[in-house]
N, C-alpha and C positions, 0 to 999 in steps of 0.2 A: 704220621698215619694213625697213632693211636687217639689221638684227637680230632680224628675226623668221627671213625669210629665210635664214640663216646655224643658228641653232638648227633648223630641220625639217630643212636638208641634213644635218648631223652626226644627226638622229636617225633619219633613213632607213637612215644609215650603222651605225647600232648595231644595225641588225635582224637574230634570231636564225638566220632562215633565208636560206638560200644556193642559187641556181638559175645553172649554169652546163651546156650540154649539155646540159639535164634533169637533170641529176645534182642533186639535193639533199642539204641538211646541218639538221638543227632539233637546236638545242643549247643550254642551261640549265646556267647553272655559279651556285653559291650556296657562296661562301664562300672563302678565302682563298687563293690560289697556285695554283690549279689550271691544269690544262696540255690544252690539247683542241687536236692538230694530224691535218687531217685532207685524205685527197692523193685524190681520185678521178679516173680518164681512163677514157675511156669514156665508152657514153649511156646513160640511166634506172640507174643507181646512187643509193641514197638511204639515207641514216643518220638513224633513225626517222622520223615526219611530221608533218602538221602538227595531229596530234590526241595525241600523247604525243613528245614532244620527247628526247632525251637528256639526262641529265641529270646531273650529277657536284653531291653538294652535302656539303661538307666541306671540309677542308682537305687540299693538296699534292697531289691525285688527278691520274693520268695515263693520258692515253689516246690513243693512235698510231694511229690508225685508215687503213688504205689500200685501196681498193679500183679494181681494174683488170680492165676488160671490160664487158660489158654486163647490167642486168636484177640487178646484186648488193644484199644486203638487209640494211640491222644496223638490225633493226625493236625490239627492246628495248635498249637500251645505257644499263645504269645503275650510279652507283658513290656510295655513301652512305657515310660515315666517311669516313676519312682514311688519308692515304699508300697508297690502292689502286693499281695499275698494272693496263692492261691494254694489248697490241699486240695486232692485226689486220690480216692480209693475208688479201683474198678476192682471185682474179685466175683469171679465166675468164668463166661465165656460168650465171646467175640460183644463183648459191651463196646461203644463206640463216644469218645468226648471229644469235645472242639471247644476251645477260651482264648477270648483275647480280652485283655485289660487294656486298656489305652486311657493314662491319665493317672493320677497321684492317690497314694491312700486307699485303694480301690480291695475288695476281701471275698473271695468266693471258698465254698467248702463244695466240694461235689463227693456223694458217694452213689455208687451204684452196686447193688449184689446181682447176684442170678445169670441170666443170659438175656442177649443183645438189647438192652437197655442203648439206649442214643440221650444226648446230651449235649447243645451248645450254650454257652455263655460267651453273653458278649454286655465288658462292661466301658462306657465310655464317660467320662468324666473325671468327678471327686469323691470318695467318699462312700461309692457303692457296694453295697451286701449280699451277695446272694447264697444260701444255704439250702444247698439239693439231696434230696434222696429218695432214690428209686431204687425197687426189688421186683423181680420177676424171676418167676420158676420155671 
């Protein structure tokens, strides 16, 4: 018995989603080395849900997600292939970002300050850059 007990605490513990101040995280990673660190303060912040997850499925993919304030959104966040990076600062209220990578090598930096800032990224191939920032008061 005490070993059943012991394998459902660890697999409670492996679940993908995360509630802390309402803040949420729903995250899916498929495949080797990949890196998914993610910092939110504040209340209702949430990186995707629980009906399309995040997802990174490849190898070495990176994704620095931070979000500070209240009501911020990274409702698409997806990276397919390999060695993609992406960073993310949202910090204000109800800002809204969407990114997909699809394809190797690929580097986006998004920040936003202020309130409801909107923001998609969509990169597809090799090799692509993109470096955003927007502010509204």
């Amino acid at each position: 018995m005490k070993r059943l007990i012991v394998i459902t605490a660890v697999s409670a513990l492996m679940s993908t989603a995360v509630l802390a101040d309402e803040n949420m995280v729903y995250m899916d990673q498929i495949g080797d080395r990949n890196t998914f660190e993610s910092v939110q303060i504040g209340l209702d912040n949430t990186i995707a849900d629980s009906r399309a997850s995040a997802i990174q499925h490849g190898n070495r993919n990176e994704a620095y997600l931070k979000q500070r304030g209240s009501g911020n959104r990274i409702s698409v966040a997806e990276q397919i292939g390999d060695s993609n990076e992406i960073r993310a600062l949202q910090r204000g209220y109800q800002n809204r970002l969407e990114y997909m990578q699809v394809g190797d090598a690929n580097f986006a930096e998004i920040t936003q300050r202020g309130r409801q800032n909107r923001t998609a990224v969509f990169q597809e191939g090799n090799r692509n850059f993109a470096d955003i920032r927007q502010s509204r008061r």
